[in-house]
TIDO-713655 format. One line per 2 residues: their letters; for each residue x, z, y of N, C-alpha, C, O. Coordinates in pm, whole numbers, plus 32768, in hexadecimal, padded with zeros to 4 digits. Example, Ala and Ser with C-alpha at 12.3 -4.5 7.8 and 13.67 -1.06 7.14 Angstrom:
2
as	8527/830C/7DC7/84CE/830C/7E3E/8528/830C/7EB6/8590/834E/7EB4 | 8505/82C4/7F1F/8557/82CA/7F96/850A/8313/8003/853D/8324/8072
# end
This chain:
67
xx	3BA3/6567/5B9B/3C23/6532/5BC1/3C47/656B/5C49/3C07/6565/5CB2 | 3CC0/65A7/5C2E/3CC7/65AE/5CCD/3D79/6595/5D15/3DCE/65D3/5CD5
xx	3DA5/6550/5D7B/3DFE/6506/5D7E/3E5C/657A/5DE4/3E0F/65D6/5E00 | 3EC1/658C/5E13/3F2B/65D6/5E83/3F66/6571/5ED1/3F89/6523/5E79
xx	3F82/654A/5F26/3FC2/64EE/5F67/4001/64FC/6000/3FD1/64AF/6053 | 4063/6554/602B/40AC/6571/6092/4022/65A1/60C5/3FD1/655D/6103
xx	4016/6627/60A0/3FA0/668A/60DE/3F0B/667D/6098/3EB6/66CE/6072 | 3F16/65F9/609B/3E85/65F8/60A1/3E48/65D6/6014/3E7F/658B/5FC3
xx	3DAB/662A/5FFC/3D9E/660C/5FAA/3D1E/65AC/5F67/3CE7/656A/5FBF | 3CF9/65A0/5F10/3C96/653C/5EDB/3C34/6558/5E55/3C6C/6587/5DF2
xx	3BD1/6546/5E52/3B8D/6596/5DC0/3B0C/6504/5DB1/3AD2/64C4/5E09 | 3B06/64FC/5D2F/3A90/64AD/5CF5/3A81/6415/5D3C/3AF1/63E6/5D4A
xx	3A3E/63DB/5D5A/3A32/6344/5DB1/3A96/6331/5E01/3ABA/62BC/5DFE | 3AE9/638A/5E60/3B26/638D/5EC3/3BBC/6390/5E81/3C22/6382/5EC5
xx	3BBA/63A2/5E0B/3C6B/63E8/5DDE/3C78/6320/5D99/3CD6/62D3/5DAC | 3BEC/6305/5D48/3C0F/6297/5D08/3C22/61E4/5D83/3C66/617F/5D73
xx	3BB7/6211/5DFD/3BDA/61A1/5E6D/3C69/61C4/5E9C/3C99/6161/5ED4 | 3CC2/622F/5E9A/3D27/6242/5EC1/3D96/6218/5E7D/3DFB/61F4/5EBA
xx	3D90/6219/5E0E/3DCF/61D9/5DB6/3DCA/6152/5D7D/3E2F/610C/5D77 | 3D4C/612A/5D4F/3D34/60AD/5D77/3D8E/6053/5DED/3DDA/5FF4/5DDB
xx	3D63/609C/5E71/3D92/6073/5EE7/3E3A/6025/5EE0/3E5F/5FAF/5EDB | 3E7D/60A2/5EE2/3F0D/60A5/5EAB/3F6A/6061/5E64/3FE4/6069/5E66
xx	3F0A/600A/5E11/3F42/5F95/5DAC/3F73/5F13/5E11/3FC4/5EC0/5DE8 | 3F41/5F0D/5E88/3F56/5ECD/5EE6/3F19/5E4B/5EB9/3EE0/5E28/5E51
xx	3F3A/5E0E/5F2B/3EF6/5D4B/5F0E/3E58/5D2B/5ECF/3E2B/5D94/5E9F | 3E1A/5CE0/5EC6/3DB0/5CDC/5E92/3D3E/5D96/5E92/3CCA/5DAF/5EB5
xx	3D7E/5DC9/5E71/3D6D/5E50/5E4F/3D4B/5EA7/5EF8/3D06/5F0C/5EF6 | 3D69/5E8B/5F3E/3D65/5EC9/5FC1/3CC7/5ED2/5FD5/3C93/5F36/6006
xx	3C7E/5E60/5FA9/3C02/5E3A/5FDD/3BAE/5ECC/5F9F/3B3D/5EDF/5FCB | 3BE0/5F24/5F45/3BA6/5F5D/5EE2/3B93/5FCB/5F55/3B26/6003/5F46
xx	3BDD/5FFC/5FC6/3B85/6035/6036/3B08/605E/6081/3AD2/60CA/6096 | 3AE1/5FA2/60B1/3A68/5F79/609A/39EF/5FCD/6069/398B/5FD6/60AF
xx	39F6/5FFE/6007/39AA/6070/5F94/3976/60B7/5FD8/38FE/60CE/5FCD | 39D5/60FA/6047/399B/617A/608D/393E/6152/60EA/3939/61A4/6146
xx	38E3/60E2/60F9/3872/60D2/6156/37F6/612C/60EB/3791/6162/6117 | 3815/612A/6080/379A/6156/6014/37A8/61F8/6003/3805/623D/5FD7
xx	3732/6218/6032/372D/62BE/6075/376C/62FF/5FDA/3757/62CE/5F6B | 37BB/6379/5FFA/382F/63C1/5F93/37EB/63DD/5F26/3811/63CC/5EB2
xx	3760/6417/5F56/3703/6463/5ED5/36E7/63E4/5E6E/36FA/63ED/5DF4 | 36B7/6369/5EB0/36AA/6311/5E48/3756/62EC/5DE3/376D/630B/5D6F
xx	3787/62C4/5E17/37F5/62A6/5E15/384D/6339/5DAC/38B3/631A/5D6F | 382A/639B/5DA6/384F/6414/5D85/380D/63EF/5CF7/385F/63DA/5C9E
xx	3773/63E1/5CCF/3726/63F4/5C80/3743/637C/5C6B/36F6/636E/5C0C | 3785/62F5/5C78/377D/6272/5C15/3816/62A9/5BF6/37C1/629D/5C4F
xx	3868/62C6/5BE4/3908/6301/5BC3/38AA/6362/5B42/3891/6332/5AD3 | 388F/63BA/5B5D/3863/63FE/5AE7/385C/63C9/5A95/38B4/63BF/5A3F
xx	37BE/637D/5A94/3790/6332/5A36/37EA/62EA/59D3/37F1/62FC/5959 | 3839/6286/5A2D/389D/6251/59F3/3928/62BE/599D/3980/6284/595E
xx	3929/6337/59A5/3983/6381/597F/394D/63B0/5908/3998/63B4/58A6 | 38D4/63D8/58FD/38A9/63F1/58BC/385E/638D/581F/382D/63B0/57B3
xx	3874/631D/5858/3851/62B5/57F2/389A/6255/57DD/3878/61ED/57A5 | 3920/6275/5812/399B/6207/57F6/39D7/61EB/5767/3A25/618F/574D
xx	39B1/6233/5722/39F8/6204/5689/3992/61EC/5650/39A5/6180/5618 | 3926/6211/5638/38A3/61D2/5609/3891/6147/564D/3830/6110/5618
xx	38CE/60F1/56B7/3896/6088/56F4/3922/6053/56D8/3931/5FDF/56B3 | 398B/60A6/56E9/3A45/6026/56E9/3A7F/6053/5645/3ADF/6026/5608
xx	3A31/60A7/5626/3A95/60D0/55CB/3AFA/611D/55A3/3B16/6151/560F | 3B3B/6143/5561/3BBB/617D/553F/3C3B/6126/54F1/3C3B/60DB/548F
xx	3C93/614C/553C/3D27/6107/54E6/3D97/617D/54E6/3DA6/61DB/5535 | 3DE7/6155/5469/3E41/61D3/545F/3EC4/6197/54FD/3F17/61E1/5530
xx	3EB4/6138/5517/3F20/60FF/558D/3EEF/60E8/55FE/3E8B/60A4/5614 | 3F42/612E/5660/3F03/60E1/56A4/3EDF/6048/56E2/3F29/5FED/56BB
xx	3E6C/6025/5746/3E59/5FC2/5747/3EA7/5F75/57C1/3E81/5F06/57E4 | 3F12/5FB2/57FD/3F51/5F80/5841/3FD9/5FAF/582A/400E/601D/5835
xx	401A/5EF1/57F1/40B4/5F0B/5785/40DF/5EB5/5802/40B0/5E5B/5849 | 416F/5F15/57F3/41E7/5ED6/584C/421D/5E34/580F/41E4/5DF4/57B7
x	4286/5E11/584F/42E1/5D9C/57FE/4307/5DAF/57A6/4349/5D58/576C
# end
């Protein structure tokens, strides 16, 4: 994953706390994250990328519907 945002940019753990971040309210805390050194933090994003539909699944919709 990697995010653009007025210059700057973002890849793997860092693109998804940034975004995360961004949702604002409750969500801010998702910052926080970056006390946990990048490499770990790099290598638990993988993992999870790599085993996300085997563990959540697949749907032909997505899982976040408007009004």
């Amino acid at each position: 994953m990697h995010v653009l945002d007025q210059g700057r940019q973002f890849t793997e753990s860092d693109a998804a706390i940034y975004v995360i971040g961004t949702l604002g309210g409750f969500w801010r805390m998702s910052h926080a994250a970056r006390i946990v050194p990048k490499r770990w933090r790099d290598s638990l994003y993988r993992l999870l990328t790599r085993n996300r539909y085997r563990w959540f699944g697949r749907r032909s919709t997505c899982y976040v519907q408007g009004p």
